[in-house]
Backbone and ligand atoms as CSV (ligand in chain L), in Angstrom:
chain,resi,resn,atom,element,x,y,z
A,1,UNK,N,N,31.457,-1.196,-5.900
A,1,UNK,CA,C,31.316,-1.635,-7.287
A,1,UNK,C,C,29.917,-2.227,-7.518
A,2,UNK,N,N,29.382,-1.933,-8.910
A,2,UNK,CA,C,28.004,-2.229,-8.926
A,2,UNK,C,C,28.049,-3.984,-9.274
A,3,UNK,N,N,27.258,-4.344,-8.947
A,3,UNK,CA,C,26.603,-5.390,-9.343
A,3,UNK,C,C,25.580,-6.231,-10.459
A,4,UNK,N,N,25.323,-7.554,-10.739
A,4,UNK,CA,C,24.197,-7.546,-11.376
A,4,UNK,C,C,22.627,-7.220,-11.007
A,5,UNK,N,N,22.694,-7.558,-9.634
A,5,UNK,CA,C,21.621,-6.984,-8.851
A,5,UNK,C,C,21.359,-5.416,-9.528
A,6,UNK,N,N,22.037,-4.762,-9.368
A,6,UNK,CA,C,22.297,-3.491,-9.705
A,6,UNK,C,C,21.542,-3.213,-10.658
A,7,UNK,N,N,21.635,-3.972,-11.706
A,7,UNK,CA,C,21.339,-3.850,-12.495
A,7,UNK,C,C,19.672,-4.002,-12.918
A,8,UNK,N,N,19.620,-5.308,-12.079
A,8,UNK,CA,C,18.163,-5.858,-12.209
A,8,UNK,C,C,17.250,-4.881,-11.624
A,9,UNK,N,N,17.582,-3.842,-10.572
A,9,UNK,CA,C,17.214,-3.458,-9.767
A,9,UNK,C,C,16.901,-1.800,-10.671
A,10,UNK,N,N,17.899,-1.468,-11.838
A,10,UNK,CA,C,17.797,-0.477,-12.401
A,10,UNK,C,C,16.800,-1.116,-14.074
A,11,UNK,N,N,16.542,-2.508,-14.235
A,11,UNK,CA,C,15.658,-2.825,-15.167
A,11,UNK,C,C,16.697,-3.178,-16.473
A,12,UNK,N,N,17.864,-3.036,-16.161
A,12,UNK,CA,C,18.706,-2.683,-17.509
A,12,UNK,C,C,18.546,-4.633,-17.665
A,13,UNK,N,N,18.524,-5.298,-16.859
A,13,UNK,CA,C,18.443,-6.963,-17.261
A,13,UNK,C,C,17.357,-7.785,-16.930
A,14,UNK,N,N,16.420,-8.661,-17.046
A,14,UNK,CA,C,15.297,-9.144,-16.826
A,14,UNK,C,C,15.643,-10.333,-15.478
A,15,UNK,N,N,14.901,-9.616,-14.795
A,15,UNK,CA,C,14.354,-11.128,-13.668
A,15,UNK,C,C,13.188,-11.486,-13.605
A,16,UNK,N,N,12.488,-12.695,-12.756
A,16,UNK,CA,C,11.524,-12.739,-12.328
A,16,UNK,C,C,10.744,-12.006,-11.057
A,17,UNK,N,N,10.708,-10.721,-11.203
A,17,UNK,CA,C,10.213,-9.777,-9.888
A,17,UNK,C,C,9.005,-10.473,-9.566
A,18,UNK,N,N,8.711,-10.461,-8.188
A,18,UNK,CA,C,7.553,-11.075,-7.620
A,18,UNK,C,C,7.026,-9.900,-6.478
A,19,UNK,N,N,8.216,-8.963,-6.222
A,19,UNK,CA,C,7.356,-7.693,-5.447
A,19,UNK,C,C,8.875,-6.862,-5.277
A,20,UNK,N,N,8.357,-5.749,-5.411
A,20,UNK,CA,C,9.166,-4.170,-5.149
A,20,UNK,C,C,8.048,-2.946,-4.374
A,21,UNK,N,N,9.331,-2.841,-3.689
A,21,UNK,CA,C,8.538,-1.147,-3.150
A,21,UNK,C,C,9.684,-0.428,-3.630
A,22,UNK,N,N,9.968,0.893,-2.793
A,22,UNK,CA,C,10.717,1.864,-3.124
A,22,UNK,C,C,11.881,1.228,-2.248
A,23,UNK,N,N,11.693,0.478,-1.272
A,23,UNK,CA,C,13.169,0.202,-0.989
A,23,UNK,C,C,13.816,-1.541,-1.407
A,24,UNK,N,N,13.087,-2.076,-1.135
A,24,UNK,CA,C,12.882,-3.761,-1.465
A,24,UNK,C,C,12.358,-4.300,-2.876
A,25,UNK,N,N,13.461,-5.160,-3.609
A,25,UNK,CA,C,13.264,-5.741,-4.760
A,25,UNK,C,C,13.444,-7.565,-4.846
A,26,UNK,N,N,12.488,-8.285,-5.093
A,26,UNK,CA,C,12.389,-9.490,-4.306
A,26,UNK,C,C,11.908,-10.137,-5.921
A,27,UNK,N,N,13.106,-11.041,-6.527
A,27,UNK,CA,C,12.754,-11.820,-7.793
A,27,UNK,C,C,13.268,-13.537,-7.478
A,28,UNK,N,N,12.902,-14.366,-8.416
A,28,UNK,CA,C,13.699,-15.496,-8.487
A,28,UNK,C,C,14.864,-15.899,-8.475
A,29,UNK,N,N,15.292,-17.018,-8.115
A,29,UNK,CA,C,16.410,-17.267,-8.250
A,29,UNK,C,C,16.798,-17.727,-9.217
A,30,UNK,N,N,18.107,-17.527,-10.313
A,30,UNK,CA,C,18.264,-18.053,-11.561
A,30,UNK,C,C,18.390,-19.440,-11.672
A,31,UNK,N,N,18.489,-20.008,-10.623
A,31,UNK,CA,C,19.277,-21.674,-9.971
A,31,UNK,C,C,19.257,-21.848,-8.864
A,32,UNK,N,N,17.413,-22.428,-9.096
A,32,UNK,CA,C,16.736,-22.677,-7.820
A,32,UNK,C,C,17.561,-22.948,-6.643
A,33,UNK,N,N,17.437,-23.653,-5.894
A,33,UNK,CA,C,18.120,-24.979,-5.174
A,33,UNK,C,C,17.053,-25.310,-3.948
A,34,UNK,N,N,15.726,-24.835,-4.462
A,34,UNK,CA,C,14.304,-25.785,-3.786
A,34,UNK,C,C,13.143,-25.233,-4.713
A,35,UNK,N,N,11.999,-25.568,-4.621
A,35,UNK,CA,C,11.192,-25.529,-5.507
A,35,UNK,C,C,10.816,-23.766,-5.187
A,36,UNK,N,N,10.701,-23.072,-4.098
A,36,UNK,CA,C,10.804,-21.615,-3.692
A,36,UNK,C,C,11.981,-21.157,-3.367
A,37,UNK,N,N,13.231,-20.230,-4.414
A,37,UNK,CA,C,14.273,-19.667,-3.971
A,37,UNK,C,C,13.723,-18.294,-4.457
A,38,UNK,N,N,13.667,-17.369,-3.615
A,38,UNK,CA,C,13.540,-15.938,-4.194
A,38,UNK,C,C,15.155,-14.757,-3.368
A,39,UNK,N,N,15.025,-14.366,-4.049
A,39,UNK,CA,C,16.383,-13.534,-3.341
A,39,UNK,C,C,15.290,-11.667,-3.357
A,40,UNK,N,N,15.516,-11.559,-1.666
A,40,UNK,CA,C,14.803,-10.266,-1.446
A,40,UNK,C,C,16.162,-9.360,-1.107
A,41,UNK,N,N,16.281,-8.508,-1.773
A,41,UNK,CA,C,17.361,-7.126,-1.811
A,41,UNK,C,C,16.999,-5.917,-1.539
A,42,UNK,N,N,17.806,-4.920,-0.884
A,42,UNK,CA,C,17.306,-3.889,-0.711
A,42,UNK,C,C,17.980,-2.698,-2.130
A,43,UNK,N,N,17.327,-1.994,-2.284
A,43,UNK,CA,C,17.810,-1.383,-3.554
A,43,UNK,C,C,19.226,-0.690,-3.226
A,44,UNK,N,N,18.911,-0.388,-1.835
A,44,UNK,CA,C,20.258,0.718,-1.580
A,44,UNK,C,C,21.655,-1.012,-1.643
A,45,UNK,N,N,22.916,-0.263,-2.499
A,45,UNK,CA,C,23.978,-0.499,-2.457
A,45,UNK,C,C,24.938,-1.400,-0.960
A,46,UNK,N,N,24.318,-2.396,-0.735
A,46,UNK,CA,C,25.363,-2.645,0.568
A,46,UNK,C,C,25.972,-4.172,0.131
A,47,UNK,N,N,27.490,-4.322,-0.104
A,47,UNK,CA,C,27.899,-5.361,-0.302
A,47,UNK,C,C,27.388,-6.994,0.509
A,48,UNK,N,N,27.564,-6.596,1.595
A,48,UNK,CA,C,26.935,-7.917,2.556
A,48,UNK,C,C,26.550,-7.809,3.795
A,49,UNK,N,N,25.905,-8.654,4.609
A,49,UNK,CA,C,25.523,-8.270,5.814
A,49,UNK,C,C,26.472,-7.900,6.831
A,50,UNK,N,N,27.842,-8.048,6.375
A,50,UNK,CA,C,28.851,-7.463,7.553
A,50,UNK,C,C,28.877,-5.625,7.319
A,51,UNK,N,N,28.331,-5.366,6.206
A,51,UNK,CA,C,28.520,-3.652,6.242
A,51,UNK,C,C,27.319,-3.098,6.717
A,52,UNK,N,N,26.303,-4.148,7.432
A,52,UNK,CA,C,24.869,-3.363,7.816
A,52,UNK,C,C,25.251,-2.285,9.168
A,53,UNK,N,N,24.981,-1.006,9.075
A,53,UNK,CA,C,24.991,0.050,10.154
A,53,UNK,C,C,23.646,-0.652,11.002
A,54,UNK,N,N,24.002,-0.881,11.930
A,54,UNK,CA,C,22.777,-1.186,13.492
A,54,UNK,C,C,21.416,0.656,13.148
A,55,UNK,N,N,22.208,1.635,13.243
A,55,UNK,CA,C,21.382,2.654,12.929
A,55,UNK,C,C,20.687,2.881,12.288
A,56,UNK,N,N,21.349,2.703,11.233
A,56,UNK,CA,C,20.942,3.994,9.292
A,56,UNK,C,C,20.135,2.924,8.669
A,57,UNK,N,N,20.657,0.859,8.886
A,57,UNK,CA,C,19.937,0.139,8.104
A,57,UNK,C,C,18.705,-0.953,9.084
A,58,UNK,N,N,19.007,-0.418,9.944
A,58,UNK,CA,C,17.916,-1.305,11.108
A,58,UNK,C,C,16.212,-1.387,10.427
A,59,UNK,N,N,15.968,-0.118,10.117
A,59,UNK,CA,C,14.681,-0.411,9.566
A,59,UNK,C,C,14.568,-1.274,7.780
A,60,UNK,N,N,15.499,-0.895,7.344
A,60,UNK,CA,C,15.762,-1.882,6.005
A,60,UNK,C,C,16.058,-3.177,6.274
A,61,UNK,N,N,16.569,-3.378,7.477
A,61,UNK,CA,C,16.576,-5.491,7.864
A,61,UNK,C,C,15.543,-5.748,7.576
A,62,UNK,N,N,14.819,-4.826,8.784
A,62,UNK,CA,C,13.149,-5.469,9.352
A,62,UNK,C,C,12.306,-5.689,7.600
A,63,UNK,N,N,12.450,-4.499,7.222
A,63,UNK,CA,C,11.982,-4.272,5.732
A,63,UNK,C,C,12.318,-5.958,4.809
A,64,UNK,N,N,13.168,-6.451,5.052
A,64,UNK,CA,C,13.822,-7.949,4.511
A,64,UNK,C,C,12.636,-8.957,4.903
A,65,UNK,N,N,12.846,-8.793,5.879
A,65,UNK,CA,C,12.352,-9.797,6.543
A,65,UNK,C,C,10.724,-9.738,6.424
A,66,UNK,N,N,10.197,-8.549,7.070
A,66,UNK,CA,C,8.937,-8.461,6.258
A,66,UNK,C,C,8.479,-8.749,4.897
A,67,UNK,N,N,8.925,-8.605,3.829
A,67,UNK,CA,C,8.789,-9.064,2.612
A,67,UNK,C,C,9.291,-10.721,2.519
A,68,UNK,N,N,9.965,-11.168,3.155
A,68,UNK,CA,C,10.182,-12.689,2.973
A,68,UNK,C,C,8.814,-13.277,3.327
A,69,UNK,N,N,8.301,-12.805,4.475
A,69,UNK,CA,C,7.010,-13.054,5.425
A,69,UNK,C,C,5.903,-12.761,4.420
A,70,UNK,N,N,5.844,-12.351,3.983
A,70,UNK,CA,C,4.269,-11.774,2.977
A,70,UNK,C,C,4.868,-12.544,1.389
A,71,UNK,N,N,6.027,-12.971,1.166
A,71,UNK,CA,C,6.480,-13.841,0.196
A,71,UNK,C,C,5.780,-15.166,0.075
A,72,UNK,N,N,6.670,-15.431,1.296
A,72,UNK,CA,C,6.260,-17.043,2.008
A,72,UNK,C,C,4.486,-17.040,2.050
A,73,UNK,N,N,4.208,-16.400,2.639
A,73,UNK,CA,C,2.232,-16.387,2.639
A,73,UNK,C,C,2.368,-16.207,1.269
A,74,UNK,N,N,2.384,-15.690,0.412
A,74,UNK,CA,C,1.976,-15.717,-0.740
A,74,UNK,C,C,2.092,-17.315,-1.793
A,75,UNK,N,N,3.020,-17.621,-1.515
A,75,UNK,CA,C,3.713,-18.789,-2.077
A,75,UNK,C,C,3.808,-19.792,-1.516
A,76,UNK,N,N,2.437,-19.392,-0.259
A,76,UNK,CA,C,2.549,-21.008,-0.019
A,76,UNK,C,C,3.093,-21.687,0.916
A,77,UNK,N,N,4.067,-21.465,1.900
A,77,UNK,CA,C,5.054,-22.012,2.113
A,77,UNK,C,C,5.352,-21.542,3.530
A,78,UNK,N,N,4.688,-20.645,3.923
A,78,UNK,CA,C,4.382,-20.249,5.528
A,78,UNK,C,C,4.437,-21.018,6.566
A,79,UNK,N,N,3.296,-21.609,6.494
A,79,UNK,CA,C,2.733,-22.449,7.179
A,79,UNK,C,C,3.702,-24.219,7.438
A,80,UNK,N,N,4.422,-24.387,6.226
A,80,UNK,CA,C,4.927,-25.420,6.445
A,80,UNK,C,C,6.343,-24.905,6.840
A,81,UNK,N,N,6.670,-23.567,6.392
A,81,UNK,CA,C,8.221,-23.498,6.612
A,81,UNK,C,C,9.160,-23.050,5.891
A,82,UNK,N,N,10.014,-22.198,6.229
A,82,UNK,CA,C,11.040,-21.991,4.950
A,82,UNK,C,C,12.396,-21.733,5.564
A,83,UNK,N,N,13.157,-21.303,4.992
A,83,UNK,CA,C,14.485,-20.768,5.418
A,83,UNK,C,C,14.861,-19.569,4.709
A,84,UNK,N,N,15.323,-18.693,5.733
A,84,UNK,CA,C,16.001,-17.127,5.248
A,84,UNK,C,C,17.608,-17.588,5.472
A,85,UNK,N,N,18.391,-17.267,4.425
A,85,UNK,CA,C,19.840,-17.242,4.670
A,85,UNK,C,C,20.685,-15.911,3.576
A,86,UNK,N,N,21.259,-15.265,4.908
A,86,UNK,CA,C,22.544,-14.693,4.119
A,86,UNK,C,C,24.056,-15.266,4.369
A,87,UNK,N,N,24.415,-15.244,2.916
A,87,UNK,CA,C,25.847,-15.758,2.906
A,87,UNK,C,C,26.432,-14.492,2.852
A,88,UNK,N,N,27.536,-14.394,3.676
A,88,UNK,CA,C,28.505,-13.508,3.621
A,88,UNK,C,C,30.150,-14.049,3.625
A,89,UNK,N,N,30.718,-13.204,2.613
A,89,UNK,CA,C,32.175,-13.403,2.013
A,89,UNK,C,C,32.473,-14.690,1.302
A,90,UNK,N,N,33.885,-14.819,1.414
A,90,UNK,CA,C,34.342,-16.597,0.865
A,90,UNK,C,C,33.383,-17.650,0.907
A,91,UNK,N,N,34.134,-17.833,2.342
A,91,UNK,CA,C,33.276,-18.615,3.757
A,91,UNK,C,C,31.673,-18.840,4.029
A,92,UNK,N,N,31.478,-17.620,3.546
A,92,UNK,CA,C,30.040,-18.253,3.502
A,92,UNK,C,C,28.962,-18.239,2.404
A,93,UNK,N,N,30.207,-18.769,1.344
A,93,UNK,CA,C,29.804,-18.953,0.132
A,93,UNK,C,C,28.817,-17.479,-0.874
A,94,UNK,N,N,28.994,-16.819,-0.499
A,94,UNK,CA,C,28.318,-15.533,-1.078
A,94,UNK,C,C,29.330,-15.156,-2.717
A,95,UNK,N,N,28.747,-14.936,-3.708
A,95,UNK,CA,C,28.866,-14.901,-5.089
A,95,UNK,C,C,29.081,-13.605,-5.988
A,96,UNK,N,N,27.880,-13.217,-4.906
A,96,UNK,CA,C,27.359,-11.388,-5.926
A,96,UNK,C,C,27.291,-10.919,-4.239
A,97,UNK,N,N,27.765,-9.376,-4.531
A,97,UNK,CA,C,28.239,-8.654,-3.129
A,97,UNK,C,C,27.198,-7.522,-3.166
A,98,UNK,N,N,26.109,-7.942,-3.231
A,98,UNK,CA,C,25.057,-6.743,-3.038
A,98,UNK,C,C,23.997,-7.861,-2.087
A,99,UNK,N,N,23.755,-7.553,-0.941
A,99,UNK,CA,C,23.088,-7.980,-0.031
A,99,UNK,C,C,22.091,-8.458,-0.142
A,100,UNK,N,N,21.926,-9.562,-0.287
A,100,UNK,CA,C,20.784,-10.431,-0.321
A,100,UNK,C,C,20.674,-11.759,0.458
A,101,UNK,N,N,19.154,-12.319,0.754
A,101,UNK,CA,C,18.093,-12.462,1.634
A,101,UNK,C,C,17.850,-13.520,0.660
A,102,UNK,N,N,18.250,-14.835,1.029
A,102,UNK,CA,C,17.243,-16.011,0.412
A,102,UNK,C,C,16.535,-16.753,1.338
A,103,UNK,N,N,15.390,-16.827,0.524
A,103,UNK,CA,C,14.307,-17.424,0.634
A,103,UNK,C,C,14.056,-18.556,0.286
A,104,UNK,N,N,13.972,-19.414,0.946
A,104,UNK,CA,C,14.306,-21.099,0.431
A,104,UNK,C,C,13.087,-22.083,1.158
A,105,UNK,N,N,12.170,-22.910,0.137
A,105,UNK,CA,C,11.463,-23.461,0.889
A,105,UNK,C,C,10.312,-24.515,-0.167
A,106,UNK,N,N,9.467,-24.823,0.251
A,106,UNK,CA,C,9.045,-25.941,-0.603
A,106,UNK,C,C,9.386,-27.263,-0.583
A,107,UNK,N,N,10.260,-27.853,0.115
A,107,UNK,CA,C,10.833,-28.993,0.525
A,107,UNK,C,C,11.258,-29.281,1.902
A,108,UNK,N,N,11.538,-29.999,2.899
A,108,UNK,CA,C,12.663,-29.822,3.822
A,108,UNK,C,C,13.954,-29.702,4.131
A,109,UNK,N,N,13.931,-28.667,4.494
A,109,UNK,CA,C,15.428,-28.361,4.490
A,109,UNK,C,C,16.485,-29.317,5.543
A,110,UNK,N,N,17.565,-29.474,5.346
A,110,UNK,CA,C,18.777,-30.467,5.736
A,110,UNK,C,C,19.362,-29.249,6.795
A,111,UNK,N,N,19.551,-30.306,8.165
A,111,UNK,CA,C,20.909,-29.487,8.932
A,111,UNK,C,C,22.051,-30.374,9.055
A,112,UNK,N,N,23.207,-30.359,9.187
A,112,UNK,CA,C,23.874,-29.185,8.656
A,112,UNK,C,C,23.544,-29.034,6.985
A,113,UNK,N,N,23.918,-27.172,7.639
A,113,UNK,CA,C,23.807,-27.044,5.509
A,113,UNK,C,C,25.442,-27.172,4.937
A,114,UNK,N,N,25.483,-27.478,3.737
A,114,UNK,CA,C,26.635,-27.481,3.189
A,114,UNK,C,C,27.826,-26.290,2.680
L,1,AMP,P1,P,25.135,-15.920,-3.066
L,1,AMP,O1,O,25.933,-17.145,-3.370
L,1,AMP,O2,O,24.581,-15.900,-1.667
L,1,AMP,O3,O,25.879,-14.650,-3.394
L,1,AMP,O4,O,23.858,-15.989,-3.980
L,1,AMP,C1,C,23.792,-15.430,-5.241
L,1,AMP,C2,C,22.550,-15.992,-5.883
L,1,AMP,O5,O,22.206,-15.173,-6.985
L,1,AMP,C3,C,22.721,-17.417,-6.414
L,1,AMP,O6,O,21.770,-18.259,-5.793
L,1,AMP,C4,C,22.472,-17.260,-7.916
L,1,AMP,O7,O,21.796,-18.359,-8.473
L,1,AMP,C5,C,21.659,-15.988,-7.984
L,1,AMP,N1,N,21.748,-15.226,-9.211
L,1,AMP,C6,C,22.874,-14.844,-9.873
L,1,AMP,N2,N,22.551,-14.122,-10.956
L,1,AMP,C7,C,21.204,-14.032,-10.982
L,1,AMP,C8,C,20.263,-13.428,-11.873
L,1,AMP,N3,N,20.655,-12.738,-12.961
L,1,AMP,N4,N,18.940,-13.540,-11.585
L,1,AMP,C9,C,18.544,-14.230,-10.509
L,1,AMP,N5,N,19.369,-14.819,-9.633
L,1,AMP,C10,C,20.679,-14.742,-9.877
């Protein structure tokens, strides 16, 4: 089932995009929760990180993660630090079921998280 991502990702609703390629779409978060939240997505359709194939999506992780990395340098926030988190299902608080990559940083982050 599609998503709002989905959507953002097809232009039909406005975000704050900060970088896209052909596979990776990386905008703001609507409700921050640090002064840098960006959510990096891959365009292709995958509900959460429990449906990632080790095979078919291995180079689309790396693809995540690389763009968080050239995010973070961009914004600042490298050098002092950030946090990547995926929530997956109930439990781990996840909302919208299209796979996404936050980017959290600009402050210090708290362990445990909540
Ligand atoms: P999660 O709880 O891991 O599924 O995270 C979903 C995130 O998407 C939350 O941090 C929301 O604030 C964010 N979000 C929901 N709708 C939008 C939107 N239209 N544009 C930007 N971020 C959104």
């Amino acid at each position: 089932m599609s998503t709002i991502f989905k959507k953002i990702i097809d232009k039909e609703i406005p975000a704050q995009i900060i970088y896209e390629t052909d596979k990776v779409l990386a905008f703001k978060d609507i409700n921050p929760q640090a002064p840098v939240h960006v959510l990096i997505i891959p365009k292709k359709e995958i509900p959460s990180v429990r449906e990632v194939d080790t095979s078919e999506d291995a180079g689309l992780m790396n693809e995540l993660i690389a763009a968080a990395n050239k995010i973070a340098k961009e914004l600042g926030i490298f050098d002092s630090g950030f946090r990547l988190v995926f929530n997956a299902g109930k439990d781990g608080g996840q909302d919208v079921y299209h796979l996404h990559l936050h980017l959290l940083g600009g402050r210090k982050m708290t362990w445990p998280p909540g």
